[in-house]
C-alpha positions in Angstrom: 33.4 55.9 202.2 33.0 51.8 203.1 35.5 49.9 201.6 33.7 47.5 199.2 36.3 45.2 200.5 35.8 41.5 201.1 37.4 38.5 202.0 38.5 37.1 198.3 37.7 33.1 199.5 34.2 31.7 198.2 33.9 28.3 200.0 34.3 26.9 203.3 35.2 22.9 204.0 34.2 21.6 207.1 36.7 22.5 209.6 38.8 19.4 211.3 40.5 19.8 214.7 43.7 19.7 215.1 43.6 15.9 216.3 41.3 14.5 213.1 43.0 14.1 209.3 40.7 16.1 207.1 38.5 14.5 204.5 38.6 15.9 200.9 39.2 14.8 197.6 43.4 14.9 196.9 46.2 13.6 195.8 47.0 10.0 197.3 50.4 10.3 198.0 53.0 13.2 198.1 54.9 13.8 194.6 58.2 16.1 193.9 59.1 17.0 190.8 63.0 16.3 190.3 65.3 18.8 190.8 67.1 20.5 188.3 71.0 20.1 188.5 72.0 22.4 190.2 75.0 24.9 188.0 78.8 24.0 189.2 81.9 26.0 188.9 83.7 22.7 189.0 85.0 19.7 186.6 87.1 16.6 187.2 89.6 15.9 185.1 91.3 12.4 184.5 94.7 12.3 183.3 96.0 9.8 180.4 99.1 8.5 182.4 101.5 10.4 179.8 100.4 13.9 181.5 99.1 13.1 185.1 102.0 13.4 186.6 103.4 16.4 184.7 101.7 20.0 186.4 103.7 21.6 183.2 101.3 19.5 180.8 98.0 19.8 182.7 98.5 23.8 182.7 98.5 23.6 179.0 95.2 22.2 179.0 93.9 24.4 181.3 95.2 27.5 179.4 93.8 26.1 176.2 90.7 25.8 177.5 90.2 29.1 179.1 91.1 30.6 175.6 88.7 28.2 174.1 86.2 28.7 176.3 86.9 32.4 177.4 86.4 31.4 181.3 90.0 30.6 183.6 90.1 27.5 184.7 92.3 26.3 187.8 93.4 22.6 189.4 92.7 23.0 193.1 93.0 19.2 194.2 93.7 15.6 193.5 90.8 12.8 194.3 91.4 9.6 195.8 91.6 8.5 192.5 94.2 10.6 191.4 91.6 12.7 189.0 92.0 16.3 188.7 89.3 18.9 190.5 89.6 21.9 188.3 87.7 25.1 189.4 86.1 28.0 187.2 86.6 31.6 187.5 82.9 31.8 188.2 79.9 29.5 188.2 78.5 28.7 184.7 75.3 28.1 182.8 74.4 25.6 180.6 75.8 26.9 177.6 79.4 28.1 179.4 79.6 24.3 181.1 79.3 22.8 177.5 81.9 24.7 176.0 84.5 23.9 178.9 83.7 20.4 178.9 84.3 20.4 175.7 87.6 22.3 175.4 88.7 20.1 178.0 87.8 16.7 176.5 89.5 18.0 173.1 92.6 17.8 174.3 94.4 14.5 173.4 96.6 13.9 176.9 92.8 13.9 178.5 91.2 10.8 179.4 87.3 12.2 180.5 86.4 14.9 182.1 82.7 15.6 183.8 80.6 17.9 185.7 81.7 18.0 189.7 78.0 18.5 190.3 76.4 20.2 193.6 74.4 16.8 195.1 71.4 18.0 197.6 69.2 16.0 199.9 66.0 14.9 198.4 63.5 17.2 200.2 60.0 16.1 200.8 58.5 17.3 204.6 57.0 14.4 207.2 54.2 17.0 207.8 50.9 15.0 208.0 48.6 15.8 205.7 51.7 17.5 203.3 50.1 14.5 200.7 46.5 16.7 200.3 48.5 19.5 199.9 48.4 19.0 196.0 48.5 22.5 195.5 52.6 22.2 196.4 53.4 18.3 195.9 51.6 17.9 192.3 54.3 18.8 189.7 52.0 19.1 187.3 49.5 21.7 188.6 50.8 23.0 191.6 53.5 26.1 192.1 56.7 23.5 192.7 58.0 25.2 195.6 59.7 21.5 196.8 62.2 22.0 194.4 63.1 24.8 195.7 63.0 24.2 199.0 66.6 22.1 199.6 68.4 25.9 198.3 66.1 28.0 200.2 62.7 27.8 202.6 62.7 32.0 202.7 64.5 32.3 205.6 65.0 35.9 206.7 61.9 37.7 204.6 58.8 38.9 205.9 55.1 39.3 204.4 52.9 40.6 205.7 49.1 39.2 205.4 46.4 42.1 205.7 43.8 40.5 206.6 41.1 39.3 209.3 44.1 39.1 211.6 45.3 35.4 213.1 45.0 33.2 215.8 47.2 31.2 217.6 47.7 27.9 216.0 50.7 25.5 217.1 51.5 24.5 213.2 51.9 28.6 212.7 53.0 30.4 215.9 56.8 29.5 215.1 56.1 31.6 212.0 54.5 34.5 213.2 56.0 37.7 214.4 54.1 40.7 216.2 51.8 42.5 213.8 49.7 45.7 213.9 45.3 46.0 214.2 45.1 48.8 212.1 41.0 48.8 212.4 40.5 52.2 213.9 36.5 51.8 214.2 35.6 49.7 217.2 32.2 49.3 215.8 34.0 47.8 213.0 36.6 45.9 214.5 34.6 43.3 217.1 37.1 43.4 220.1 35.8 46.6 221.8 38.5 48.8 221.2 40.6 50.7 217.7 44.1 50.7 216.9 46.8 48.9 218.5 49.4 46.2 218.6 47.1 43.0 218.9 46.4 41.8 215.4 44.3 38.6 216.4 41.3 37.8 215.2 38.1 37.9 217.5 35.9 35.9 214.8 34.2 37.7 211.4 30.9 35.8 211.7 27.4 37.4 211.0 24.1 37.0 212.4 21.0 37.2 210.3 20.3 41.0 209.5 23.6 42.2 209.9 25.5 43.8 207.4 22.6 44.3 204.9 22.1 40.2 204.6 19.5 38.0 205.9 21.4 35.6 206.7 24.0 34.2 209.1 27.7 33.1 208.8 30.4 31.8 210.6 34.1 33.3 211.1 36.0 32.5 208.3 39.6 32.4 209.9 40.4 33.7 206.6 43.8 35.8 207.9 44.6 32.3 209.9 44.1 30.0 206.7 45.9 32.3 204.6 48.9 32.7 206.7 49.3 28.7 206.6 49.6 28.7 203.0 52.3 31.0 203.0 54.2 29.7 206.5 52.9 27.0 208.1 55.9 25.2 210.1 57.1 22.2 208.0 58.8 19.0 208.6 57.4 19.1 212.2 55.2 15.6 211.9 52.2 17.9 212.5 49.5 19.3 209.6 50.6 21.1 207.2 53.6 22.9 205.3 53.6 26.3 204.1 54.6 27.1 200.7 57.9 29.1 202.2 58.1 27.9 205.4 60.8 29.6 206.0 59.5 33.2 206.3 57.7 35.0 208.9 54.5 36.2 208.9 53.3 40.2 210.0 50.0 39.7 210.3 48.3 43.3 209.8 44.6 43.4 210.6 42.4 45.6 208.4 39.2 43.5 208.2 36.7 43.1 210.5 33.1 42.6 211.1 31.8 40.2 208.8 34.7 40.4 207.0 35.0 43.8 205.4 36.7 46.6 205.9 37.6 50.4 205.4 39.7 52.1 202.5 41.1 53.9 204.8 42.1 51.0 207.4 43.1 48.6 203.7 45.8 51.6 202.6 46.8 52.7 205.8 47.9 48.6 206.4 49.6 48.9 203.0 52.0 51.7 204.6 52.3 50.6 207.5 53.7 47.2 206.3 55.5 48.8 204.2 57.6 50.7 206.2 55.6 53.7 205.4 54.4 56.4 208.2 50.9 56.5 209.8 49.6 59.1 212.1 49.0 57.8 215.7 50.5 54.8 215.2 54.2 53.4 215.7 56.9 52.9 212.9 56.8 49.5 211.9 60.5 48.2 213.2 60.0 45.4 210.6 58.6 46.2 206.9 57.7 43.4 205.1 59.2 42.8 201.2 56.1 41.1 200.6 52.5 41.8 201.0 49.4 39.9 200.7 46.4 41.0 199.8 43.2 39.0 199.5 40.5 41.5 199.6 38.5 42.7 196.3 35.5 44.8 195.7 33.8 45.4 192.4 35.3 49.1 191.8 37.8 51.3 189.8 40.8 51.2 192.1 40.5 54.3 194.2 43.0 57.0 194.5 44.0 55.9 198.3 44.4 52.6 197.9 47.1 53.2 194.5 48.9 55.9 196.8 49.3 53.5 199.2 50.1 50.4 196.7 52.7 53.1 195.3 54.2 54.1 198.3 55.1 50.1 199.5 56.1 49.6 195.5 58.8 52.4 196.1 59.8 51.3 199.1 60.9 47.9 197.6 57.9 46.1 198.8 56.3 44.1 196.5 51.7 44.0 196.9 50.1 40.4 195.4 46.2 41.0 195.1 43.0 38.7 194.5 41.8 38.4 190.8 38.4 38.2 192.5 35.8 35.7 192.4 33.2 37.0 190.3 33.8 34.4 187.1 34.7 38.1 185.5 37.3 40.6 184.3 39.6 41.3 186.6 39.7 44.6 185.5 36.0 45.4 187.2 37.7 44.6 190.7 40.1 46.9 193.3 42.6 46.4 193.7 42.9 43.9 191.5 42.5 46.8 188.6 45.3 48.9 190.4 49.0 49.9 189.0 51.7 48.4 190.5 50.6 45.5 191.7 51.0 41.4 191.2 47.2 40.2 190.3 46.3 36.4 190.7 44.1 34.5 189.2 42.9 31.0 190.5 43.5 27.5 189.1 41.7 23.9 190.2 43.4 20.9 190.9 43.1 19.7 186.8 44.8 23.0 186.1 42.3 24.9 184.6 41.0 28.4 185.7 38.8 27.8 188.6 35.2 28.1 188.1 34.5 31.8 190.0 37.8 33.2 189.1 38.1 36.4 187.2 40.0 36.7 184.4 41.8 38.7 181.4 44.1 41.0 180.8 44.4 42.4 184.5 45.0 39.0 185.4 49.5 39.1 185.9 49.6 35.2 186.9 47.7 32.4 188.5 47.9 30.4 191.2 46.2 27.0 192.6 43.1 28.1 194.4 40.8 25.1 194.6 37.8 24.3 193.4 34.7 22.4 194.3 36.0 18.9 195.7 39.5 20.0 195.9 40.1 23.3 197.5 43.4 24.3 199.6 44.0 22.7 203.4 45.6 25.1 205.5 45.5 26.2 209.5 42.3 26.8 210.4 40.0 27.3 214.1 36.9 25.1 215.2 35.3 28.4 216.6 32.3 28.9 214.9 31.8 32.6 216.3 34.7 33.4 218.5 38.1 31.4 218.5 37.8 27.8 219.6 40.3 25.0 219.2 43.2 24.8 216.6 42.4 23.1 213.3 43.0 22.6 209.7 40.0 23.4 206.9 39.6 23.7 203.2 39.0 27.0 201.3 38.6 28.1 197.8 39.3 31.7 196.0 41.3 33.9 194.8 42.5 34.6 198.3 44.3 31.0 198.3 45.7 31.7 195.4 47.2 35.2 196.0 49.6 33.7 199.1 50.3 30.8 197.0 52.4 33.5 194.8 53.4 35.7 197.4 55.5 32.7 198.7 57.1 32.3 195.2 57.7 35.5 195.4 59.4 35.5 199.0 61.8 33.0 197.9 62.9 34.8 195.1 63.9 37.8 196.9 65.4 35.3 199.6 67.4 33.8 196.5 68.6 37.3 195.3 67.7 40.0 197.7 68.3 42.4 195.3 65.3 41.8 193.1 63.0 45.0 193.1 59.1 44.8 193.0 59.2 45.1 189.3 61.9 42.2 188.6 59.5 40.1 190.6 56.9 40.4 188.8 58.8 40.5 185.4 60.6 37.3 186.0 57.2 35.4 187.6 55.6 36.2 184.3 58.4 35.3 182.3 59.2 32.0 184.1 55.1 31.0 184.5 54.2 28.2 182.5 50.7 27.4 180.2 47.9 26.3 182.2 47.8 22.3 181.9 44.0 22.7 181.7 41.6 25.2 179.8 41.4 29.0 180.7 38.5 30.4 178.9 39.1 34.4 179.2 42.5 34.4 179.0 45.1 33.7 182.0 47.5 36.0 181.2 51.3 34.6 181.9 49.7 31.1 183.1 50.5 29.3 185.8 53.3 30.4 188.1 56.3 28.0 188.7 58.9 28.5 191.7 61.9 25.9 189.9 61.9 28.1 187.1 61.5 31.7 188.9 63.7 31.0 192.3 66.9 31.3 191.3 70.4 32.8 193.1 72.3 34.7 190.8 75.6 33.3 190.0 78.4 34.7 192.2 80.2 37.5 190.7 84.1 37.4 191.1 86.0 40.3 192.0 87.6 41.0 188.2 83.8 40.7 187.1 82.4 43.2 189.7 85.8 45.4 188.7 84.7 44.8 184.6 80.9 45.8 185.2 81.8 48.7 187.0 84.2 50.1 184.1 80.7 50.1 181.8 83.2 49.0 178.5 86.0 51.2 179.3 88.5 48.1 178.4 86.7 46.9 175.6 85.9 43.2 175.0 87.3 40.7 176.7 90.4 38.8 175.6 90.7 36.0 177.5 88.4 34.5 180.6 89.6 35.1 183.8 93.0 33.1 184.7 94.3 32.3 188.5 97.5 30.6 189.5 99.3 33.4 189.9 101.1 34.0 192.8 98.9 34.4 196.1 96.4 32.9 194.5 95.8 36.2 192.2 94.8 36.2 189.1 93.8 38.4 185.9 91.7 38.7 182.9 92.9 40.9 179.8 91.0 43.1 177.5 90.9 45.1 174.1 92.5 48.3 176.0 94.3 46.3 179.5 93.9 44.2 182.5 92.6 43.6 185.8 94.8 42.4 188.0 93.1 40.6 191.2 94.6 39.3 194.6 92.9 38.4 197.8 94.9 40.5 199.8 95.4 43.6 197.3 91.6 43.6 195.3 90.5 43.8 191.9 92.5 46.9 190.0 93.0 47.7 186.5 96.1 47.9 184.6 96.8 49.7 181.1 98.9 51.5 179.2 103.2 53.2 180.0 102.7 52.2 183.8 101.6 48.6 183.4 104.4 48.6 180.6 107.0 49.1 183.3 105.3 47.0 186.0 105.6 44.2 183.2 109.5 44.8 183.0 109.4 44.3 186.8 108.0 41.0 186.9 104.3 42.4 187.2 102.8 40.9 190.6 106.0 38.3 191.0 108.4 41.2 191.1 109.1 43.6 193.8 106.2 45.7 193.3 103.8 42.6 193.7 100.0 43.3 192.8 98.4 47.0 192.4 96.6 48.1 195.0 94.6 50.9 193.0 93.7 51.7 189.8 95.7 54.9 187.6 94.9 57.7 189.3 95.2 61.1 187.2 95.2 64.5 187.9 98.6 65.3 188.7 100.8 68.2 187.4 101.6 68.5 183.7 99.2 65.7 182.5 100.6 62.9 184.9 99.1 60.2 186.6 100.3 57.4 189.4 99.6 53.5 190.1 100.0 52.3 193.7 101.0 48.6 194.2 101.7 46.6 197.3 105.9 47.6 197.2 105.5 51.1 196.3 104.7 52.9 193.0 104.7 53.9 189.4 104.9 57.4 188.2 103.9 58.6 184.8 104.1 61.7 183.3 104.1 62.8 179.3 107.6 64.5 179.6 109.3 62.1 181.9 107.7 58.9 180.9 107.0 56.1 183.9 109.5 55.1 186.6 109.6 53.5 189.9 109.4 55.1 193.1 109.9 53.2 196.2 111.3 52.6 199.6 113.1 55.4 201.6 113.7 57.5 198.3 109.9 57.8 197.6 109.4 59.0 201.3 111.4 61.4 200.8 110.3 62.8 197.9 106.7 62.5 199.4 108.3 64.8 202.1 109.3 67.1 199.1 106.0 67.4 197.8 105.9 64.4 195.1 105.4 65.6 191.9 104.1 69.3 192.8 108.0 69.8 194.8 111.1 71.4 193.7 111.9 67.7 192.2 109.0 67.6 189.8 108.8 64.3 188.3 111.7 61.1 188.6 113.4 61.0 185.0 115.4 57.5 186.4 114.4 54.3 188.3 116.4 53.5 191.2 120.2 53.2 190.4 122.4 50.7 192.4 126.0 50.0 192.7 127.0 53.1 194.4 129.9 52.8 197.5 128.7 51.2 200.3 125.2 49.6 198.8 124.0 52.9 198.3 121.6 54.0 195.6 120.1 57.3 193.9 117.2 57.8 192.0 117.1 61.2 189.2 114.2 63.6 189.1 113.2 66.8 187.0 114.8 69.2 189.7 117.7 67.1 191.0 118.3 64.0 192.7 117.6 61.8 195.9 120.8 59.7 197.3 120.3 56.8 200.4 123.0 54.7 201.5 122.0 52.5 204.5 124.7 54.7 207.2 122.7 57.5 205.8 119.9 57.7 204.9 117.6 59.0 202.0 118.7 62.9 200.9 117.8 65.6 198.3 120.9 66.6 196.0 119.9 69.7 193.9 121.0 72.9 192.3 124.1 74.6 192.5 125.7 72.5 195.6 124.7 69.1 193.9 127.1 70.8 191.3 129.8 71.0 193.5 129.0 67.9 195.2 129.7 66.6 191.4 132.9 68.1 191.4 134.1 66.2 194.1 133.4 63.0 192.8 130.3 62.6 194.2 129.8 59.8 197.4 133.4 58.5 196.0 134.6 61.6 196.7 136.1 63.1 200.0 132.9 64.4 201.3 131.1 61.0 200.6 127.3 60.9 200.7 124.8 63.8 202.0 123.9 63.4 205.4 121.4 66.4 205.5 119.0 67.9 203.3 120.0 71.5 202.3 119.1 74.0 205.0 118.4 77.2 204.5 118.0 80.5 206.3 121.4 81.7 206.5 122.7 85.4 205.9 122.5 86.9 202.4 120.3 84.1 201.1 122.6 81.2 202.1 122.2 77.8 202.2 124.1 74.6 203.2 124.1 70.4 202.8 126.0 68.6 205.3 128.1 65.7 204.1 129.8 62.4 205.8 132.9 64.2 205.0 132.1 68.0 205.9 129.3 70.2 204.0 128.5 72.7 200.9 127.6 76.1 201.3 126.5 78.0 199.1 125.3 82.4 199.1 124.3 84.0 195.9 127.3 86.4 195.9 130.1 83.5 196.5 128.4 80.3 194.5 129.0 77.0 196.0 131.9 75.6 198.2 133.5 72.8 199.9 134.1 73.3 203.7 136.0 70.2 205.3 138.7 69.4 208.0 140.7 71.6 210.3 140.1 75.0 208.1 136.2 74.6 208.6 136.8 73.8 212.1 139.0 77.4 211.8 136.0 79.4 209.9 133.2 77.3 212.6 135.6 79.1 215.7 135.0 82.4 213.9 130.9 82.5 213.0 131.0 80.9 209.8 129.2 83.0 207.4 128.0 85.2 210.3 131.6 85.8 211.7 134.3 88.9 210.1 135.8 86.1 206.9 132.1 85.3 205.6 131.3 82.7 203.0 133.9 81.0 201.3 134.6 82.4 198.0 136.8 79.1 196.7 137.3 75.8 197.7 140.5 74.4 199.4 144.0 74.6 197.8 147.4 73.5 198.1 149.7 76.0 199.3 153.6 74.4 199.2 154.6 70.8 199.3 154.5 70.4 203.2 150.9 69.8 202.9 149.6 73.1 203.4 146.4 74.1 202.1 144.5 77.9 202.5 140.7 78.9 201.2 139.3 81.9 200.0 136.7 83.9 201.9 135.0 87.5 202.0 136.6 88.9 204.5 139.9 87.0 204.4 141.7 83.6 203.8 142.8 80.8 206.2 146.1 79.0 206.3 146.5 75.5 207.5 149.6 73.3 207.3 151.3 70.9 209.9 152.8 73.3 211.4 149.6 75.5 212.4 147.2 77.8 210.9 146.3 81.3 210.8 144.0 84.2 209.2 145.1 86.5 206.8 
């Protein structure tokens, strides 16, 4: 089937080269609508002399004010002046600025306080004939896309124009990146061959009985003009300026002789520029988040072209389409009558509906299109037939319209990339304005308006992102967000906790037993300093763990919480942590022991460091006996091994600064020091004929003489020599 697809412009101007300043009815002079001020995250403060000087008395303010105001406020420098430059925890709107402001000025040691306002540079381009442009300079009735234009031009987005194709034009080639000619019929295409990577356009014009008319036509540039609108190069002291100039253009060419194309060639550019597949033809290493679409045909959108419109949609690509020019309901044209895609209507230059442009309930927004006397300049060519020399012309139509909104909506998603193809066209309706003049038919939305749709979104801080990812978990909010704190961290508290946020540690929650403890430790000032994760859960018998930058907290519902860092907590990570033989620790760390040592208790024992030795589990039956003896103040002072196992009849042993412990099931546990374990190490220990020690030492007559117990015998030790019994 023949697309009944045609270029969407209804009138051509008299085409001016490149050298000559066209002629047509227009603004006289370039006008900007002022910019908005722009949101600020910052005040300045002055001081009543009482309180400048005093960083104790300016904090109160600040603190009040965050309460107040539910938003942290910080001083982060002094002006020449000696004014206060006092920074929010995030930028603020209208209604957030007013209530800081106020808070601020409330307080009785403050002198004045106002906005620290973003200043930009006045933007109006030098291009030359930037004053006919009326469709961009005229506040009143064009898009406003100068006010815009000092935050963003569209720099790094792409749309792609389907279209007649381009030519070269110096006021445009800066803009224009390689492109696709998706005509596959050379009869229809009018360079001699199908598909293939050069999108310019050999000329659209018609001799008399050609494509069932009578009459003859010239090219109509149409891909050329249209790209112009969207990204002609501005502030070059040449033509004209594009709407964004800050985007590139793909051109994509679907239409060909005389202007019209096939379904098939129209949907197939739709997926292509998309980022969508096509048989025969090469990935597109570029997709395009905008399309443009100025073709129409009176017809119920067909099932080809809304696959296609679909597939881009999905693909986060969003498809503006012609109204039409018809004078008629929208809703009679494709793919103006399609789902899923951003319809414009056309407005003149008094900002009524233009006179051909369809209308009604189809219609999503309009867009300045011209009119008779006052249609759209834009890059054009002198060629009559084939391409001649560079120019600039006037059109009218829909199809001016359509890339006068596809611009708007390239800046948007260069303002906030994360817009999808629905927000676009959500917000452009919402932030569209009534037509200044009349629309009979109805214009839908009205008349789009880039100062009120182009917006960044407000930067998120960390302990925001951190907030909207909990969906509520912590309830409502407390107090704002309040910095200071040491690395520049800072925290915001909430129904059910905090989060807790540092440059060099993140944004992490705190709640409950653990951040009860980490508050008796001086939270991030103390030696833990900030958290490094959230509570993490899922540990044995119910219990759950916070890491921080010093070490950790450990929680669990039979032992409570308790520190655990340094050497002790590696080695009772080498134990197994919780799920070991010492379960959970009962103690924090305890000082004071001989020699600067320290010990921390657990469920299934103990761990003891000193700095000669090290970190070292004490459990069981020989930290019994190691009890006994007094401990490290003892004669066998502090554990130098773990207990090691392995021995005969289920032994074991811990050695000691002072000698060692062994322990067997049949004999218990035992001290084994000096010259008598020297004795029972000559004869095997436990392996030798004597065995395991079945007591420790004792004192056998005053000359100093001691003797132990073992299996198989006892040894004898005094001064005056030893021996085996």
């Amino acid at each position: 089937m023949v697309l009944v697809a045609a270029i969407a412009g209804v009138a051509t101007a008299p085409a001016a080269n490149a050298a000559d300043k066209p002629v047509l009815p227009g603004p006289s002079a370039a006008e900007k609508l002022p910019d908005a001020p722009a949101p600020t995250d910052q005040f300045i403060v002055k001081f009543k002399p009482s309180a400048a000087g005093s960083a104790a008395e300016r904090d109160e303010t600040y603190s009040r004010a965050a309460g107040h105001a539910s938003i942290g406020v910080r001083e982060i420098k002094t002006t020449a002046s000696d004014a206060k430059v006092v920074k929010t925890s995030h930028r603020l709107n209208a209604g957030e600025s007013r209530r800081v402001l106020e808070s601020i000025a409330a307080d009785d040691k403050v002198e004045s306080v106002e906005p620290d306002i973003l200043m930009h540079p006045s933007y109006t381009p030098n291009d030359t004939y930037y004053s006919l442009q009326w469709a961009l300079s005229d506040p009143g009735v064009g898009i406003r896309v100068p006010s815009v234009w000092d935050k963003t031009t569209g720099t790094g987005q792409i749309v792609a124009v389907i279209d007649t194709g381009i030519t070269a034009h110096s006021d445009l080639n800066a803009n224009v990146m390689a492109g696709y000619d998706m005509i596959a019929d050379p009869t229809v295409s009018s360079d001699g061959d199908g598909r293939d990577p050069d999108a310019s356009d050999p000329g659209d014009y018609r001799t008399s009985g050609t494509c069932g008319s009578t009459s003859s036509a010239h090219s109509s540039w149409h891909g050329t003009h249209v790209a112009g609108i969207i990204a002609a190069v501005a502030n070059n002291s040449e033509g004209v300026s594009g709407a964004a100039p800050g985007v590139k253009i793909e051109p994509v060419r679907a239409l060909g002789d005389c202007g019209s194309g096939y379904l098939s060639d129209v949907s197939d550019s739709i997926t292509w520029a998309s980022g969508g597949a096509v048989s025969g033809v090469p990935a597109n290493a570029n997709p395009a988040k905008t399309i443009n679409l100025s073709v129409g045909g009176a017809a119920a959108c067909p099932s080809t072209l809304q696959a296609a419109i679909d597939g881009a949609v999905s693909r986060g690509s969003s498809v503006f389409v012609a109204a039409g020019n018809e004078s008629q309901l929208a809703e009679n044209n494709a793919p103006a009558n399609c789902s899923n895609v951003i319809t414009v209507g056309a407005t003149n230059q008094s900002g009524s509906k233009a006179s051909y442009s369809n209308f009604g309930a189809a219609v999503d927004v309009m867009a300045p299109g011209g009119d008779t006397g006052a249609g759209i300049l834009s890059t054009y060519n002198a060629g009559t037939t084939t391409p001649g020399a560079e120019a600039y012309g006037y059109l009218m139509g829909t199809s001016m319209a359509t890339p006068m909104a596809a611009s708007v909506g390239a800046l948007m998603k260069a303002a906030d990339p994360s817009l999808t193809p629905a927000r676009i066209e959500a917000k452009l309706k919402a932030t569209a304005r009534p037509l200044p003049g009349t629309c009979p038919g109805g214009c839908s939305a009205g008349l789009i308006d880039a100062l009120a749709a182009v917006a960044f979104p407000a930067p998120q801080t960390p302990i925001a992102v951190k907030a909207a990812s909990l969906n509520g978990a912590l309830g409502a909010a407390t107090t704002g967000e309040i910095y200071g704190l040491r690395d520049n961290g800072g925290y915001q508290c909430f129904e059910h906790g905090c989060i807790l946020y540092s440059p060099a540690s993140g944004a992490h929650v705190s709640t409950g037993a653990i951040r009860g403890l980490w508050a008796e430790t001086g939270f991030e000032a103390g030696g833990l300093g900030y958290p490094v994760t959230d509570e993490v859960g899922g540990l044995r018998d119910g219990g759950a763990y916070q890491n921080y930058q010093g070490g950790a907290i450990v929680w669990s519902p039979a032992t409570g919480a308790h520190i655990s860092v340094g050497a002790i907590r590696g080695e009772w990570a080498v134990s197994g942590f919780e799920g070991g033989k010492l379960g959970y620790p009962v103690s924090n760390e305890v000082g004071g022991l001989r020699d600067g040592g320290v010990y921390q208790n657990y469920q299934g024992g103990a761990i003891i460091w000193s700095p000669a030795t090290g970190a070292h589990i004490s459990v069981g039956a020989i930290r019994g006996e190691w009890a006994v003896s007094g401990f490290e103040g003892g004669k066998l002072g502090y554990p130098v091994s773990n207990e090691v196992g392995g021995l005969r009849d289920g032994g074991a042993y811990q050695n000691y600064q002072g000698g060692a412990i062994v322990w067997s099931p049949a004999t218990g546990a035992h001290m084994s020091v000096g010259a008598i374990r020297s004795i029972w190490a000559s004869t095997g220990y436990e392996s030798g004929r004597l065995g395991y020690p079945t007591s420790d030492e004792y004192s056998t007559g005053n000359d100093g003489g001691v003797a132990q117990n073992y299996q198989g015998g006892v040894i004898h030790w005094s001064p005056g020599g030893s021996y085996i019994s």
